[in-house]
Each structure stands twice: as structure tokens, then as C-alpha cells.
C-alpha positions in Angstrom: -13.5 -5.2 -75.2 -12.9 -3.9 -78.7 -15.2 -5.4 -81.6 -14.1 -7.6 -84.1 -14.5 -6.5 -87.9 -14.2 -9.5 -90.3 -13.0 -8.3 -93.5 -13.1 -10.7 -96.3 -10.7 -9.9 -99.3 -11.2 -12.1 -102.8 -8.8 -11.0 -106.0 -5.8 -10.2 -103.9 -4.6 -13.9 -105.1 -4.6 -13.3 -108.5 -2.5 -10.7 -109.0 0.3 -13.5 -109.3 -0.2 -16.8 -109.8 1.9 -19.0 -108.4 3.2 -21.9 -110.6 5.9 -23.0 -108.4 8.6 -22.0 -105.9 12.4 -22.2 -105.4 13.1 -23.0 -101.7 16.6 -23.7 -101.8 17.6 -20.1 -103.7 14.7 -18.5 -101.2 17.0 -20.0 -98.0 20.2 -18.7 -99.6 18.8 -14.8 -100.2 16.9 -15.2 -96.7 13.6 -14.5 -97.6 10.2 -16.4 -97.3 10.2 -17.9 -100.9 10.8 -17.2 -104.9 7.9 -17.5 -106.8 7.8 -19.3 -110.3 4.8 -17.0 -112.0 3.8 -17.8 -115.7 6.2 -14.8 -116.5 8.7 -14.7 -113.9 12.0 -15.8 -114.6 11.1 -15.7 -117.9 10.3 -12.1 -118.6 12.8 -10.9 -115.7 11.9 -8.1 -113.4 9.0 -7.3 -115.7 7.6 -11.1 -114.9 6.6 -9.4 -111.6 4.5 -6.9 -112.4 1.1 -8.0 -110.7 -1.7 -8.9 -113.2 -5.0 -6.8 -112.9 -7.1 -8.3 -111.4 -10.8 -7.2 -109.8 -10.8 -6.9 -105.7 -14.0 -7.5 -103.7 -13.4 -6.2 -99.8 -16.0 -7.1 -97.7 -16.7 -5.8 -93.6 -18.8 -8.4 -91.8 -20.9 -6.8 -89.2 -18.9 -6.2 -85.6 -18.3 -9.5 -83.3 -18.8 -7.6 -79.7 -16.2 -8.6 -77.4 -17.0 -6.4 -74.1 -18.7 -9.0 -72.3 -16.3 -11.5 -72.3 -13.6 -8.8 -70.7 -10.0 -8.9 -69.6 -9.8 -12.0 -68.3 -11.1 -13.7 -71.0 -8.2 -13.4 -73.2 -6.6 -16.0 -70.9 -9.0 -18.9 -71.4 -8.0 -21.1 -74.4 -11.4 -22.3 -75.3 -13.0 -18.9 -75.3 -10.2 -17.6 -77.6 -10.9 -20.5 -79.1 -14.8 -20.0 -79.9 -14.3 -16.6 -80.4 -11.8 -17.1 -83.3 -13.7 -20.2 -84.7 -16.5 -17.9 -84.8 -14.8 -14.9 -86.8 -13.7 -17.8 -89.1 -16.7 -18.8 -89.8 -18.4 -15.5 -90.7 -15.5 -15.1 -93.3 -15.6 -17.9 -94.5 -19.3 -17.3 -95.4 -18.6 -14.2 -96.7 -16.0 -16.0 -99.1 -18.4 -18.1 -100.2 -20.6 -15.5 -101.2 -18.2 -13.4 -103.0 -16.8 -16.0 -105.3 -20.5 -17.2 -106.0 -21.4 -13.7 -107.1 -18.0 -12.9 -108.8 -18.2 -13.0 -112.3 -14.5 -12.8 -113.9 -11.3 -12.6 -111.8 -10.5 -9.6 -114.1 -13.9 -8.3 -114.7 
């Protein structure tokens, strides 16, 4: 059993803020989307530079995972717990880092 590190990441989002999307052009160049940013298409290539923005990265305190051992990893509802647990602690840890943040950019 290897520990589990929650990491919680807030900032990473704004770096491009998505006003929209163009499916049917993403389908045709085969990738997973076009993003419509408040620049991009209408400063070209340059409309994709990211914006600055101010990154909190946060590592919750290990979830142990040696007690529940190899066989574990094949019952549903313990991968089940397990993951609604790590959910939960970084989704706490969210919570607290937008509270605290002051600016997106600052």
C-alpha cells in the first residue's frame, strides 16, 4: 500500500478563461476542443498567451493505504470509500484556499 497525497491546485483556471467553445472545428482538427477566450480568435496566436494569474498548491496530509492491501483494489465499495474520502479532503482544502485567496492575480 502506497499513501495517497491530495494535492489541491486553485489559479490553474484562470490562466484562460473560457468564454465559449467550437466543437464542430475541434472534431474536424481531432482534438478535445477550441476555446473562445476573451482574446482568442480575436488577437490570433497572441490571444493564447495564458493570463498571470496567482497559484495556490496545497499537499493534504497522506491517506495510508497499507492496511487495506492487494486485494482491496478489487472491491468496488472500498475503492469507492477510499476515493470519496480523498475527495472530500480536497474538496475541503478548496474551500479553504478560495476563502483565504485574496485576488486571482494578486
Amino acid at each position: 500500500g502506497v499513501p495517497i497525497i491530495p494535492c489541491s491546485i486553485v489559479g490553474a483556471e484562470e490562466i484562460y478563461p473560457l468564454v465559449g467553445n467550437i466543437p464542430a472545428l475541434a472534431r474536424a482538427l481531432g482534438v478535445p476542443y477550441i476555446p473562445i477566450t476573451p482574446f482568442f480568435p480575436l488577437l490570433g496566436p497572441l490571444g493564447l498567451l495564458p493570463l498571470p494569474s496567482k497559484w495556490i498548491i496545497e499537499f493534504g496530509e497522506p491517506i495510508e493505504t497499507d492496511k487495506i492491501g492487494p486485494a482491496g483494489a478489487e472491491d468496488p465499495m472500498l475503492v469507492f470509500n477510499l476515493t470519496d474520502q480523498v475527495r472530500e479532503v480536497i474538496q475541503q482544502s478548496l474551500y479553504k484556499l478560495l476563502l483565504a485567496r485574496r485576488s486571482v492575480f494578486f
